[in-house]
C-alpha positions in Angstrom: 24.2 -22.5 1.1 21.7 -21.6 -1.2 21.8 -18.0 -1.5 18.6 -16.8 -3.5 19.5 -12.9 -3.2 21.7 -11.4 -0.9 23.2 -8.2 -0.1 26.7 -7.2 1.7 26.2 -5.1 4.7 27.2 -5.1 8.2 24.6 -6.9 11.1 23.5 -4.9 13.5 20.7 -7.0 14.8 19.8 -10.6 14.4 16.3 -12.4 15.6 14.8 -15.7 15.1 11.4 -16.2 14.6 8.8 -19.0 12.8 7.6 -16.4 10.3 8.7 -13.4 8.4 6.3 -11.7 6.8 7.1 -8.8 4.0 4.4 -6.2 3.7 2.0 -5.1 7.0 -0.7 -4.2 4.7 -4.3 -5.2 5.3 -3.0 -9.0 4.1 -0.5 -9.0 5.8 -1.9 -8.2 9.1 -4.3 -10.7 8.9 -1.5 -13.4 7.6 0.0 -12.6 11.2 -3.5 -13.4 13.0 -3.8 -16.8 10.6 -0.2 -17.7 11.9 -0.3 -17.1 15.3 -3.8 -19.1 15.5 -1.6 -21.8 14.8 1.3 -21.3 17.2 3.1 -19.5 15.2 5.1 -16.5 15.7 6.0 -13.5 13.4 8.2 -10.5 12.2 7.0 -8.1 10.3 9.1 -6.0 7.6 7.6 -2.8 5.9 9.2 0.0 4.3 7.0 2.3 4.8 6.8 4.3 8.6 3.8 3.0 9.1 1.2 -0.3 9.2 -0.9 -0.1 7.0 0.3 0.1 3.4 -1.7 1.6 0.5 -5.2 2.1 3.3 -2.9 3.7 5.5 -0.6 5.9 3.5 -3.1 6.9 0.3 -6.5 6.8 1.5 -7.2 6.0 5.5 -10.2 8.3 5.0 -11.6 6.4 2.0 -14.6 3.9 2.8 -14.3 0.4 1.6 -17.7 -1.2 1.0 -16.3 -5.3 0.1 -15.4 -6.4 3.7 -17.6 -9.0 5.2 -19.2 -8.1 8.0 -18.7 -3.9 7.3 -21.4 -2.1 4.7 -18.5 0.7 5.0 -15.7 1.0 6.6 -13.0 3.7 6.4 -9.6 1.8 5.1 -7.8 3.6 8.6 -10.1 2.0 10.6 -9.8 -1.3 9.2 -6.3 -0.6 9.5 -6.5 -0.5 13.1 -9.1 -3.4 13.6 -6.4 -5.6 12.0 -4.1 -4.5 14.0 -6.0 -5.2 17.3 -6.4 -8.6 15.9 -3.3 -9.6 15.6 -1.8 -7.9 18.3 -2.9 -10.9 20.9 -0.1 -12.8 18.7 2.9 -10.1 19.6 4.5 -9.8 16.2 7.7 -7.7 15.9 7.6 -5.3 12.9 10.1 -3.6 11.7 9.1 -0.5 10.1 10.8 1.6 8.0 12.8 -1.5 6.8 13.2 -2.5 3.3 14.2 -6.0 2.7 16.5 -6.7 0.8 17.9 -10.1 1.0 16.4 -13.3 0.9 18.8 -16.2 1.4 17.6 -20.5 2.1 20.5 -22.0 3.9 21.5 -25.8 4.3 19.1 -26.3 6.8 16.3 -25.1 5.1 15.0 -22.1 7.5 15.5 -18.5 5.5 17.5 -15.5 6.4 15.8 -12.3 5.6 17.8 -9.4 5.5 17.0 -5.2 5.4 18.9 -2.5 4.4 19.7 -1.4 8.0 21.6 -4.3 9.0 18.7 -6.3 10.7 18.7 -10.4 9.5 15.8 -12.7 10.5 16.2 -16.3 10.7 12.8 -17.5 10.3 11.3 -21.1 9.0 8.9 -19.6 6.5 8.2 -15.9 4.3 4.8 -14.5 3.9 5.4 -11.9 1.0 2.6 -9.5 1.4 4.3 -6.6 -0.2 0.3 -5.4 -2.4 1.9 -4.2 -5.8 5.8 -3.6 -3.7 7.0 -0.6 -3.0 5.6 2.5 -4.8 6.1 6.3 -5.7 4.4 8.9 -7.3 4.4 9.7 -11.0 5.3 13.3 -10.4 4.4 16.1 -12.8 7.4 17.6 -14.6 7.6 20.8 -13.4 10.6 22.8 -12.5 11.3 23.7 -8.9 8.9 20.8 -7.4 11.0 19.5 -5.1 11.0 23.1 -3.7 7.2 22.6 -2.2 7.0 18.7 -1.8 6.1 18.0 1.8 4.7 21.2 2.7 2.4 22.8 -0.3 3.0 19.9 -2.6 1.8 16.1 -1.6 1.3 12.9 -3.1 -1.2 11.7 -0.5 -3.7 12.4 1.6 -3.1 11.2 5.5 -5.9 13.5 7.3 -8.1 15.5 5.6 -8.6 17.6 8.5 -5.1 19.1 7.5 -6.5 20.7 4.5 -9.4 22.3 6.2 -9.5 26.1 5.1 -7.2 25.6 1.8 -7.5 26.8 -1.5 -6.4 23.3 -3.0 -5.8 22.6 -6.6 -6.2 18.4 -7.4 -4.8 17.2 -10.7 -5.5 14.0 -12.5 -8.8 12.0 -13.9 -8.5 8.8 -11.8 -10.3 7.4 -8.7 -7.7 9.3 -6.2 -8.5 12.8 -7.8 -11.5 12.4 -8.2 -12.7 10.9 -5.0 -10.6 13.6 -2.5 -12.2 16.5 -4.7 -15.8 14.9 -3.4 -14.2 14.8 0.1 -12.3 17.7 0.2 -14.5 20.1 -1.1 -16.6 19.2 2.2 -13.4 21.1 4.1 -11.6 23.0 1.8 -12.0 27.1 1.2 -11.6 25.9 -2.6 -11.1 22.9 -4.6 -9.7 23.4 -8.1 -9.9 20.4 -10.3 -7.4 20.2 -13.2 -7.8 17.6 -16.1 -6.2 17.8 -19.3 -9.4 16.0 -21.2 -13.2 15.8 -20.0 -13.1 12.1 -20.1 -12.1 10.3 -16.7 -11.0 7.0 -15.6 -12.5 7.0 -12.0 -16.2 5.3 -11.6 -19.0 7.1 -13.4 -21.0 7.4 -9.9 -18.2 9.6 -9.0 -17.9 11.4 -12.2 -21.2 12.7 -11.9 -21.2 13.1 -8.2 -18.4 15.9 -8.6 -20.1 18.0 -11.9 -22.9 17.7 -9.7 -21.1 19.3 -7.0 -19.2 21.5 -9.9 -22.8 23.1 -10.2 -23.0 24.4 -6.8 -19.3 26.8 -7.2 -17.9 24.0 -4.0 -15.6 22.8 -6.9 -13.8 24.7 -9.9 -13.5 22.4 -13.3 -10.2 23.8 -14.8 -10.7 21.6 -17.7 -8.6 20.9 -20.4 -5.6 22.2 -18.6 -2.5 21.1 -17.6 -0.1 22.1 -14.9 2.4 24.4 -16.6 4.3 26.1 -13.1 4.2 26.8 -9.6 4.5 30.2 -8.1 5.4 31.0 -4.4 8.3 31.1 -2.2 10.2 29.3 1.1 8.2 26.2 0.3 4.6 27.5 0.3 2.3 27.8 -2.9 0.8 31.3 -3.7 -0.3 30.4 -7.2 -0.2 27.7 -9.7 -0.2 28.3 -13.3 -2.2 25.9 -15.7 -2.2 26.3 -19.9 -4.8 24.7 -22.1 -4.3 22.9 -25.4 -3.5 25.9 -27.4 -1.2 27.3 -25.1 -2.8 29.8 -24.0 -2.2 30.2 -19.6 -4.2 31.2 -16.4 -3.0 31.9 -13.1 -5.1 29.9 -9.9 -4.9 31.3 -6.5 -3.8 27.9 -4.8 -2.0 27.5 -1.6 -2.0 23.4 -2.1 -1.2 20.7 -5.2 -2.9 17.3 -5.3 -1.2 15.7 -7.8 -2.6 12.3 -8.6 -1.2 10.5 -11.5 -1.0 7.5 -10.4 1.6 5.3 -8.7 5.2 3.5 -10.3 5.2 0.0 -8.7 8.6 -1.0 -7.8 9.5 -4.6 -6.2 12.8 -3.5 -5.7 15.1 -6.6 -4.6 12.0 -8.9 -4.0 12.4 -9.3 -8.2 15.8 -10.4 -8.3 14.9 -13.3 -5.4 14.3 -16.2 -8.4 10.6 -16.1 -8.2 9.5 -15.9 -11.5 8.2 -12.3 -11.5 5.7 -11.3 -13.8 4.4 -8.1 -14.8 5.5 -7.1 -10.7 3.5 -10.2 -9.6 4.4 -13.1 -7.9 2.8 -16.9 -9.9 1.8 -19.1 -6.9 0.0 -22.5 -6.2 -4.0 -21.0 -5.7 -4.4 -24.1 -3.4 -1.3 -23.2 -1.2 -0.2 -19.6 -2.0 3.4 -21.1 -2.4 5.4 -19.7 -5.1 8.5 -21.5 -6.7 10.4 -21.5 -4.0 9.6 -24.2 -1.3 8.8 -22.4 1.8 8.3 -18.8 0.5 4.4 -17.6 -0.2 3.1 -14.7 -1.3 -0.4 -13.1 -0.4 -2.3 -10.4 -1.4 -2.2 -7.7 -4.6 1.2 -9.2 -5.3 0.3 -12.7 -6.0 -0.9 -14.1 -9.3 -2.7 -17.2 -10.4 -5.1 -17.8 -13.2 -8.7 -15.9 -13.0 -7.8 -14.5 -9.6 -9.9 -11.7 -7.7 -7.7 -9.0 -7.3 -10.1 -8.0 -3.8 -8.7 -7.8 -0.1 -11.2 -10.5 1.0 -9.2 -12.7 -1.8 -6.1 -11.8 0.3 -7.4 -12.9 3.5 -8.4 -16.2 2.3 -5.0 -16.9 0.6 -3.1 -15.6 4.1 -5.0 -18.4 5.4 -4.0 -20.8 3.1 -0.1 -19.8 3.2 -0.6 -20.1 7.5 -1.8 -23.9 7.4 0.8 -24.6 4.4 3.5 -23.4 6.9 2.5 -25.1 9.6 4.7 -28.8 8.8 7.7 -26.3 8.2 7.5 -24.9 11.7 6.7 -28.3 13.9 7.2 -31.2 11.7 6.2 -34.1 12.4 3.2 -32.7 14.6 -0.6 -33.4 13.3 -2.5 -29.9 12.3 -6.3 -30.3 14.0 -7.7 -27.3 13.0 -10.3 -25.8 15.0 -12.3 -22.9 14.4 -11.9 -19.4 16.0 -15.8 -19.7 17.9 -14.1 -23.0 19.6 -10.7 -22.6 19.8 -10.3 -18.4 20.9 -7.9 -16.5 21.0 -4.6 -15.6 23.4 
């Protein structure tokens, strides 16, 4: 046996399927939909608790403005029109799963393994996985931990939950600077902490929220950096900033947004032989294929001279890996593709 990457662990449940795919981002929802218009069944690993990925977990309330078809759409929504599209196709996902091992036997089907025991035979891998797995640069402050999950977070799921809060949101990117515009709609007070007044979010934006600065909705504590957090039994009473001389103010906050940005991590997907670059994946543009016969890769995670890094360039390549895949799963058998208005769906 060829074993690629492989980890030690006991089984606790075994499936066989035609397709694994890695990642149930917005790509890799619509790889499942591509596959099973072709016959072809799938399992789905993510390692997140959710579908979904980055549109699910950072910004479901955030319009996107690039998908065919939608002049805006919020990223939750097209969350759950993917997944209404590929649910006709019954895929199995397996949430909350990272995988870990990656093996080609004799035969030349895969085993996929996760790190809670569950192995896939499958005849094909989709890796779908956006940028991998990711965490939050966190900002060095003692006694953080202390507030994570409950005055403290790293994302923004509803932003109904932060109706009525007195919110201080850290950071000059796109994140911190789009939830201030969309939180100050909701919140009793939106502090907004930058350590320079130069940002690396979209100008529109920039001035959209010194516009909004103007009208008192949002507080500009700028330069400032976080310096400590205040309160007790995991609930912010105060956070305390200092600017670049030192020099310290209190802010009556009951919440922290800190956005600085995310750590990509591929974790064992970058020990599985596949010529990782820079966290991204080199594969044939005309197949999506990567190095290894039989495993593709779609999405944010794949890389190939002058490519689009846009979700519509995604869908197109999830196509491309489906119909490469296809003479894996039934050899021998003549593809005679048809398109969706003709052929329908299950």
């Amino acid at each position: 046996m060829n074993a690629l990457y492989s980890v030690s662990m006991k089984v606790e449940h075994a499936y066989s399927t035609d397709v694994v795919i890695i990642g149930a981002g917005p790509v890799g929802l619509f790889a499942i939909f591509e596959c099973g218009m072709l016959k072809m069944k799938c399992h789905v690993v993510d390692s997140l608790e959710e579908i979904g990925g980055q549109c699910a977990a950072l910004y479901p309330e955030k319009p996107i403005y690039d998908i065919p078809g939608f002049p805006e759409v919020m990223a939750g929504d097209l969350i759950t029109r993917l997944e209404k599209q590929a649910a006709p196709f019954d895929p199995v996902y397996h949430l909350n799963h990272q995988a870990t091992g990656l093996e080609k036997r004799a035969d030349d089907r895969f085993t996929v393994a996760t790190a809670k025991g569950v192995e896939i035979d499958c005849a094909a891998v989709i890796i779908a996985g956006g940028a991998g797995a990711f965490g939050p640069n966190k900002p060095p402050l003692d006694g953080l931990e202390d507030f994570e999950g409950t005055s403290v977070f790293y994302m923004v799921k509803r932003r109904e939950d932060f109706r009525g809060k007195k919110i201080a949101i850290a950071g000059g990117g796109d994140s911190a600077v789009d939830w201030a515009l969309s939180l100050a709609e909701v919140a009793e007070k939106v502090y907004f902490i930058h350590r320079r007044d130069k940002f690396r979010a979209a100008p529109e934006s920039v001035a959209r929220l010194k516009d909004i600065a103007a009208t008192g909705k949002v507080e500009m504590v700028i330069p400032a950096q976080l310096h400590a957090l205040h309160g007790e039994a995991g609930q912010l009473s105060r956070i305390e900033v200092s600017d670049l001389d030192g020099n310290k103010r209190m802010l009556d906050a009951d919440t922290l947004l800190p956005f600085f940005g995310l750590t990509p991590q591929l974790g064992p997907i970058a020990e599985w032989g596949l010529g990782v670059e820079h966290y991204h994946i080199p594969v044939s543009q005309r197949t999506s294929q990567t190095n290894i016969e039989g495993v593709f890769a779609v999405g944010d995670i794949a890389t190939y001279p002058d490519k689009l890094k846009l979700i519509l360039t995604g869908f197109a390549e999830a196509a491309q890996a489906a119909h490469a895949i296809h003479p894996r799963v039934f050899p021998g058998e003549a593809l005679h593709f048809e398109y969706s208005t003709s052929k329908g769906v299950p």
